[in-house]
C-alpha positions in Angstrom: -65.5 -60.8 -153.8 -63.3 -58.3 -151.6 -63.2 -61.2 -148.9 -61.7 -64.0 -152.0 -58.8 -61.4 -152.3 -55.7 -62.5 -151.5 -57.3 -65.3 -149.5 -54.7 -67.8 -148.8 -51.5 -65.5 -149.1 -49.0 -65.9 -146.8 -48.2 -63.9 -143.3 -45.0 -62.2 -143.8 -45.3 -61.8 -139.5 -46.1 -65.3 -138.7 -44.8 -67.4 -141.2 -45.8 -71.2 -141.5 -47.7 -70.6 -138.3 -50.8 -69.0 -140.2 -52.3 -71.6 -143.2 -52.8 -68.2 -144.9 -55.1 -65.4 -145.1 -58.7 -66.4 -144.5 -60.7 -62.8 -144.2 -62.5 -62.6 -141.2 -66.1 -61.1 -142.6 -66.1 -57.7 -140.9 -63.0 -57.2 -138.8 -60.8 -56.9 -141.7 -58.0 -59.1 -140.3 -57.1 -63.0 -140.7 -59.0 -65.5 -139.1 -56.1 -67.4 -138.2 -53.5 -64.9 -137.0 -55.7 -62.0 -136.2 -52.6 -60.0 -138.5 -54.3 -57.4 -141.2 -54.4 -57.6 -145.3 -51.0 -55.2 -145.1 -49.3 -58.1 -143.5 -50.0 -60.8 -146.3 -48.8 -58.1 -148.8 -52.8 -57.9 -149.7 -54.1 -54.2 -151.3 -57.7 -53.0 -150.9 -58.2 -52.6 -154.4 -56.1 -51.1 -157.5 -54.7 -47.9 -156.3 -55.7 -45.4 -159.2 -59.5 -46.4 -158.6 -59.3 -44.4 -155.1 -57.5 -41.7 -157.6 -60.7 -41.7 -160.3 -63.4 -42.0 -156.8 -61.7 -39.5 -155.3 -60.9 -36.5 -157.9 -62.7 -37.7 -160.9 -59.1 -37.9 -162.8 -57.3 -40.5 -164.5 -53.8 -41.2 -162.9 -50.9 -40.3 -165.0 -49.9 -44.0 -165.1 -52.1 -44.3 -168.2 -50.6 -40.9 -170.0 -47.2 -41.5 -169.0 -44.6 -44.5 -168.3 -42.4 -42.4 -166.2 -38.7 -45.4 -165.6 -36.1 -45.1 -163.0 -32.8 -45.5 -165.3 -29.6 -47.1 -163.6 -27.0 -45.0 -165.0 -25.3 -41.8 -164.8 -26.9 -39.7 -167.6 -25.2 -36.3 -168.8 -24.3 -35.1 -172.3 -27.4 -35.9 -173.9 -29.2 -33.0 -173.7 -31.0 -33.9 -170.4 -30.5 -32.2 -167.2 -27.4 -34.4 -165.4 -26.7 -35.2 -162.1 -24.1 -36.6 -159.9 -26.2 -39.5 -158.4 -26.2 -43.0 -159.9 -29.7 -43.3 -161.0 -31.3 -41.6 -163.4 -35.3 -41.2 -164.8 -35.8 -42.5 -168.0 -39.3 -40.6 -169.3 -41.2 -42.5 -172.2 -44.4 -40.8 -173.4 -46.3 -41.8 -176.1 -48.4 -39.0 -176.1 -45.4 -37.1 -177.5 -44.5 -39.8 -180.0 -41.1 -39.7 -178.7 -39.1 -41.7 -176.2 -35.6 -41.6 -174.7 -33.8 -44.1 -175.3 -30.8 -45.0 -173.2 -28.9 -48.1 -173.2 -28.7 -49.1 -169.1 -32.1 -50.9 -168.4 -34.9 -49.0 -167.1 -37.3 -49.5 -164.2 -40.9 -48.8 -164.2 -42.3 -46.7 -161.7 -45.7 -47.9 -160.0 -46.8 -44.3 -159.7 -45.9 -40.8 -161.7 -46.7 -37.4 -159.9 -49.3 -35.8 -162.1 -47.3 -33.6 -164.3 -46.7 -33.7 -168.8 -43.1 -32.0 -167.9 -40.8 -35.6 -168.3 -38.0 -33.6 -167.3 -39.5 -32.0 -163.8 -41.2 -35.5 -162.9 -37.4 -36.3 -162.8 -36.3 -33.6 -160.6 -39.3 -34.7 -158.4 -38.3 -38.0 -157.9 -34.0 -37.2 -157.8 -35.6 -35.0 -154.4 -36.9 -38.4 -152.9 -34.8 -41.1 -151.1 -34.2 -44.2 -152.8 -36.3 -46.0 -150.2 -39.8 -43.7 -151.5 -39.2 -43.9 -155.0 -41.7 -46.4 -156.2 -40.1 -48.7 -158.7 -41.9 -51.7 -159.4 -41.7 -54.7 -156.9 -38.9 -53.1 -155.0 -40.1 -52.9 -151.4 -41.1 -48.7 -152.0 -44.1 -50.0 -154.0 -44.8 -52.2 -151.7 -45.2 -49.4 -149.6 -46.6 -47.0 -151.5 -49.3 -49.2 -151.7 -50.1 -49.6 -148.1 -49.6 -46.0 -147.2 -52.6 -45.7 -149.9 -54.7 -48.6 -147.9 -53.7 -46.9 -144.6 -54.6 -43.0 -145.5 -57.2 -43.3 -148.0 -59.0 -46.5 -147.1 -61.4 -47.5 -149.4 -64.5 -48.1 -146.8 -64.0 -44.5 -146.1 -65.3 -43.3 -149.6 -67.5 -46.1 -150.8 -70.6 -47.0 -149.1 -70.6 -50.2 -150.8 -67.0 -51.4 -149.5 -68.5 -51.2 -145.8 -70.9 -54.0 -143.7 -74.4 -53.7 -143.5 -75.0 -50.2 -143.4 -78.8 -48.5 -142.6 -80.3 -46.1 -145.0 -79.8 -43.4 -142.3 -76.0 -44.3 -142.1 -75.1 -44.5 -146.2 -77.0 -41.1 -146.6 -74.4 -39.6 -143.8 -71.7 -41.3 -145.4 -72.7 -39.8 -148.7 -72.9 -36.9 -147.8 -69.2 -37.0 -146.2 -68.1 -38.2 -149.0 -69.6 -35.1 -151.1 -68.1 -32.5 -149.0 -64.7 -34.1 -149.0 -64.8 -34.5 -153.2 -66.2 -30.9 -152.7 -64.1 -28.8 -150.4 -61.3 -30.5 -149.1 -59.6 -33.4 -150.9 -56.8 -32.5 -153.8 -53.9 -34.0 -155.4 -50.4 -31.9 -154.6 -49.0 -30.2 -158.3 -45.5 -30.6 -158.8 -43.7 -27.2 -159.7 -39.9 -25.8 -160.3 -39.9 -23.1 -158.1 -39.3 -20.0 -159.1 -37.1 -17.2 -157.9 -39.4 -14.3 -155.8 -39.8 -11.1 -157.3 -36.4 -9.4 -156.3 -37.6 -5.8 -157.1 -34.7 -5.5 -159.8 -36.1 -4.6 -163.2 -35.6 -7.0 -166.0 -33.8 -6.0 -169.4 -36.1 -4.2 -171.8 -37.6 -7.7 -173.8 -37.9 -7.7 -176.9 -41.4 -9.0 -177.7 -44.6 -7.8 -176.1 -45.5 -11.9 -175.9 -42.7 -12.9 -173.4 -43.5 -9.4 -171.5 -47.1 -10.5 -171.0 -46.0 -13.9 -169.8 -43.0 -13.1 -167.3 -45.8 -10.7 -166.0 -48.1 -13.7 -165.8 -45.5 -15.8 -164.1 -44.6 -13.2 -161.7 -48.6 -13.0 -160.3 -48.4 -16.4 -160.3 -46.0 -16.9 -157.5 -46.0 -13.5 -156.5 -45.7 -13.0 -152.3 -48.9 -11.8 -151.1 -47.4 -9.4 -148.9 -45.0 -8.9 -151.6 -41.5 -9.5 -149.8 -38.7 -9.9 -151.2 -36.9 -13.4 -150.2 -36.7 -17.4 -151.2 -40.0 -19.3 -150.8 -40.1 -21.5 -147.6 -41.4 -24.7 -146.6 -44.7 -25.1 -145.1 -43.8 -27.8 -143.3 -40.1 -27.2 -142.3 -40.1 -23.7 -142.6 -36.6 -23.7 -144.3 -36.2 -22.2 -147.4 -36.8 -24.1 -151.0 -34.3 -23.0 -153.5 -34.9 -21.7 -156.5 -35.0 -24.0 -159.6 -35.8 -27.1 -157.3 -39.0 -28.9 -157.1 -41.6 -27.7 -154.8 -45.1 -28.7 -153.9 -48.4 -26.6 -154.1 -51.8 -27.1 -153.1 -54.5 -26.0 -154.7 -56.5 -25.7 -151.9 -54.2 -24.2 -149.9 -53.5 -21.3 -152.1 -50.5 -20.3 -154.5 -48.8 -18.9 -151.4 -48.3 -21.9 -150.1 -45.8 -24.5 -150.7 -43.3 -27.5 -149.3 -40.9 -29.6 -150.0 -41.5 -33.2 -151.7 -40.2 -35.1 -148.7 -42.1 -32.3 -146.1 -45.7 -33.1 -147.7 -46.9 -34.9 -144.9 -49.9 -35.7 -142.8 -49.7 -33.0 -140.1 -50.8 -35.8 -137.9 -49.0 -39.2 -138.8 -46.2 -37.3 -140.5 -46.3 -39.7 -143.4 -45.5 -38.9 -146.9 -49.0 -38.4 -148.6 -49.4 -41.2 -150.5 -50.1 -39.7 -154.4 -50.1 -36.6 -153.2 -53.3 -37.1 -151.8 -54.5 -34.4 -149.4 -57.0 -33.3 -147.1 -57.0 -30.0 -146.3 -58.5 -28.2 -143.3 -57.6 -25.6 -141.0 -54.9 -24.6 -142.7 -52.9 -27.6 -142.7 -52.6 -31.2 -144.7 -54.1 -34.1 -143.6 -54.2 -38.0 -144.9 -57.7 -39.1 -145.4 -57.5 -41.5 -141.9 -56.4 -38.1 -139.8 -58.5 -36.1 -141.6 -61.9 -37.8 -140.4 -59.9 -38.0 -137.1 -60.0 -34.1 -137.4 -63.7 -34.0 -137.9 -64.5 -35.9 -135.2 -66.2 -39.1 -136.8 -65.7 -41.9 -135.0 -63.8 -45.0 -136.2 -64.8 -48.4 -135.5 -62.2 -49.6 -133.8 -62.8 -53.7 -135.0 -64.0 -53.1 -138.3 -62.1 -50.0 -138.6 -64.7 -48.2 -141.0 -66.3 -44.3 -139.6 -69.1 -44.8 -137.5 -72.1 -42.4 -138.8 -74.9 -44.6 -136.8 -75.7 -42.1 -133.7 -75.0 -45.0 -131.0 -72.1 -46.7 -130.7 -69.9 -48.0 -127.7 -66.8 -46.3 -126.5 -64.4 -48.1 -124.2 -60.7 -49.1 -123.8 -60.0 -45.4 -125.4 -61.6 -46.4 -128.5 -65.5 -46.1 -130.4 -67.0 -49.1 -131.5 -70.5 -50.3 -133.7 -73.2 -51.5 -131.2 -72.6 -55.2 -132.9 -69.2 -55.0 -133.1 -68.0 -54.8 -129.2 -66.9 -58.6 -129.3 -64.7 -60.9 -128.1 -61.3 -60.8 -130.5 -61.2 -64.7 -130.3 -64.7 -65.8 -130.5 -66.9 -62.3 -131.6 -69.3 -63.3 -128.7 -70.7 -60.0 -128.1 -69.7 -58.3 -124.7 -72.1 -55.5 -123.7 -73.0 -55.9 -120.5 -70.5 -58.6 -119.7 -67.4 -58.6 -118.1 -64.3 -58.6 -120.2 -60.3 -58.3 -120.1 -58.6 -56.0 -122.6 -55.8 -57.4 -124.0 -53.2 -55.3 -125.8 -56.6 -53.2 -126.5 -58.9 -55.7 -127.9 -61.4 -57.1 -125.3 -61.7 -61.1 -124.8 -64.4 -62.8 -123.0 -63.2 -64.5 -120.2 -63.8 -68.2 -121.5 -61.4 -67.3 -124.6 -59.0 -65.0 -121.7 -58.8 -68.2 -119.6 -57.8 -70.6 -122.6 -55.2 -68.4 -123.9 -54.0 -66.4 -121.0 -54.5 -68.3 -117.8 -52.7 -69.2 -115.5 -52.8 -71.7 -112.7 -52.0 -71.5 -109.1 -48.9 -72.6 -108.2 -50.4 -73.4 -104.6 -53.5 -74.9 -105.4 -53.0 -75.5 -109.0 -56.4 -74.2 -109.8 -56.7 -71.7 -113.0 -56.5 -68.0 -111.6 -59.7 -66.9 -113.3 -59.6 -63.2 -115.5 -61.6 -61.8 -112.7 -59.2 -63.1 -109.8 -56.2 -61.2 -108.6 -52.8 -62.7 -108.7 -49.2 -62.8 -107.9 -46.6 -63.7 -110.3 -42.9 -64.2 -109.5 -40.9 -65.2 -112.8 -43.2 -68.1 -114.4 -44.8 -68.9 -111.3 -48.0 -67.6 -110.2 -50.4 -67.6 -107.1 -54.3 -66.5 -106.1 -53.6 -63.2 -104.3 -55.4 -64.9 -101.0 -54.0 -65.8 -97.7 -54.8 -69.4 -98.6 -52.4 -69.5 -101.5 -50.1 -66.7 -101.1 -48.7 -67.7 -97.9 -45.5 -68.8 -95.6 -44.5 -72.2 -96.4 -43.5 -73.2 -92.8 -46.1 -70.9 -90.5 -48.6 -70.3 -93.2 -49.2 -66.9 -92.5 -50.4 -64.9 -95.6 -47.2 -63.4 -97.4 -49.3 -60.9 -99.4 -48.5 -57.1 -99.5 -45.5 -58.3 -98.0 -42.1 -59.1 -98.9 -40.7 -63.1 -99.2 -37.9 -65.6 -99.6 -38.4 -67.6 -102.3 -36.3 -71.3 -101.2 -36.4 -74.4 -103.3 -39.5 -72.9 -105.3 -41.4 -72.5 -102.3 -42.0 -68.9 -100.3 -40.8 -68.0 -96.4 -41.8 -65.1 -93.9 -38.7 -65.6 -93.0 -35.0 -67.2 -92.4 -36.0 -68.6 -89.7 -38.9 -70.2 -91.2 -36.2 -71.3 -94.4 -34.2 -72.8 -91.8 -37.3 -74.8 -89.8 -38.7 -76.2 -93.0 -35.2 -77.6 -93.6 -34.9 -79.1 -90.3 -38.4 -80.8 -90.6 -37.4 -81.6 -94.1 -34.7 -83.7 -93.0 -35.9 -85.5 -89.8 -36.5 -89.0 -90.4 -40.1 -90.8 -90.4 -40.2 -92.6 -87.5 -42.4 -96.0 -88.5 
């Protein structure tokens, strides 16, 4: 089933040159244009089934139909603001609705919060450009940011190829301790003010005492200075009354900016607020496997929990999967030529890559050395690479180039076209 998805949609790299997406069975990329799923606009799966594998929670899609409203908004009631667009917030489980008359946008994805009015804030901190409306080109990103940090064959056993028993109980048990101790979902909050050692007026109900109190522990300094809260990230400060991010895992302490909760390693946005934490920083799920030192197949690009595997070209690959990129003939123990990282036997090298000799017109095989001047290319031999006139081998040396054919020398240059223009005597 995952291999009939999206089979047949279109390259948005290559155009009419690729008949359309035709799943190879366990490199994840087209058959035909060796481009991945992301490049025919083609998702994994539905995004808020990572969410429910992941965290065990519903996404806030199906609580909430947070839309993106085109208009200035003020004088309603609703917080205002001087930029164009505006959050229209429609939840049912309220019973209530705003209503306003510029047409609204759906969003493709809500931050997980009942507060309509600070999902707005939250989203008025974004750029335009990450602020997923519905088939505008954020979504469209949102959704591969998902496929690229959380990909599904790294938390599903059953979305990877032929695994042993030995290698899905390992993967399992990954999978366990990342549910367990380090996967969360970032909480959208207002940020408070710090405690600013100034005592409050006397209030007047013991109720909103207790709570204040409450609030204050809540986001209380752990050292218990005095001061605006600062980005994790950034380390500049986040202003009171705007929208901050907090980890759970992390601890309250902790906090950063929407647009600073990144992947300490890819520095992307965290896709849903996904992330992996561990020592003492954020992670996306790719980086944070990276972190933990599980390999990653670098052809079928699922972890590799089978204790052998092949590492070469700076990369780890599966036993079986160390193949050709053109015609998956496997390649231990033969020879091979990398090409922009992906090895090719040198039947499919010679096909695709070769060249021929421009002295003896012969194909320069993969294993062969050459010499290559603009488009033209020689064996680096004496017999090829050599003087046109006195044949005496040009290479590690430096040539005129006359009439497409190399000289020694001027001299030589000059005696070729003497001989060249002698007539034959019959």
């Amino acid at each position: 089933i995952a291999h009939e998805q999206g089979a047949g949609s279109q390259c948005t790299k290559c155009g009419p040159k690729c008949p359309g997406l035709d799943l190879h069975f366990w490199r994840k990329v087209c058959r035909h244009c060796r481009c991945g799923k992301e490049v025919h606009n083609v998702v994994d799966e539905d995004p808020s089934i990572r969410l429910i594998r992941l965290l065990a929670v519903t996404p806030f899609q199906a609580k909430m139909d947070l839309k993106l409203q085109q208009q200035q908004q003020g004088g309603d009631g609703l917080a205002s603001s001087n930029r164009p667009s505006k959050l229209d917030f429609n939840s049912p489980a309220r019973g209530s609705a705003v209503t306003l008359d510029a047409p609204a946008s759906p969003l493709d994805w809500v931050p997980p919060t009942d507060d309509s009015q600070l999902a707005i804030k939250y989203m008025e901190q974004l750029p335009l450009a990450k602020q997923p409306i519905t088939g505008s080109q954020a979504a469209v990103d949102r959704k591969k940011a998902l496929d690229r940090q959380l990909p599904s064959h790294d938390l599903d056993p059953e979305q990877c190829s032929n695994l042993s028993a030995n290698e899905k109980r390992k993967m399992e048990e990954y999978v366990k301790n990342v549910k367990q101790h380090v996967v969360g979902q970032g909480l959208i909050q207002e940020c408070p003010p710090r405690p600013s050692g100034k005592l409050p007026p006397p209030p007047p109900q013991l109720d909103r005492i207790l709570g204040e109190k409450v609030n204050t522990l809540m986001f209380q300094d752990p050292e218990g200075l005095v001061g605006a809260w600062s980005c994790r990230k950034c380390t500049q400060p986040i202003e009171p009354g705007t929208v901050a991010i907090f980890a759970e895992r992390a601890g309250s302490d902790k906090c950063w900016h929407p647009q600073c909760f990144v992947c300490s390693i890819c520095h992307e946005m965290l896709a849903d607020l996904i992330y992996f934490f561990v020592d003492d920083d954020v992670f996306c799920g790719r980086h944070y496997a990276e972190q933990m030192k599980i390999p990653r197949c670098k052809a079928c690009d699922e972890l590799i929990f089978a204790p052998e595997y092949t590492s070469a070209e700076g990369a780890s690959w599966h036993m079986d999967h160390f193949c050709c990129w053109i015609c998956d003939t496997p390649l231990a123990g033969h020879q091979y030529t990398p090409i922009e990282g992906q090895p090719h036997c040198l039947d499919c090298y010679q096909k695709k890559y070769g060249k021929d000799c421009y002295e003896c017109h012969r194909p320069i095989r993969a294993e062969e050395t050459r010499v290559s001047h603009g488009e033209m290319n020689w064996h680096n031999t004496a017999s090829c690479f050599k003087c046109r006139q006195c044949q005496v081998s040009m290479m590690n040396r430096q040539f005129i180039l006359k009439n497409g054919q190399i000289y020694c020398s001027r001299e030589c240059v000059v005696q070729n076209a003497q001989c060249q223009a002698q007539p034959i005597l019959v």
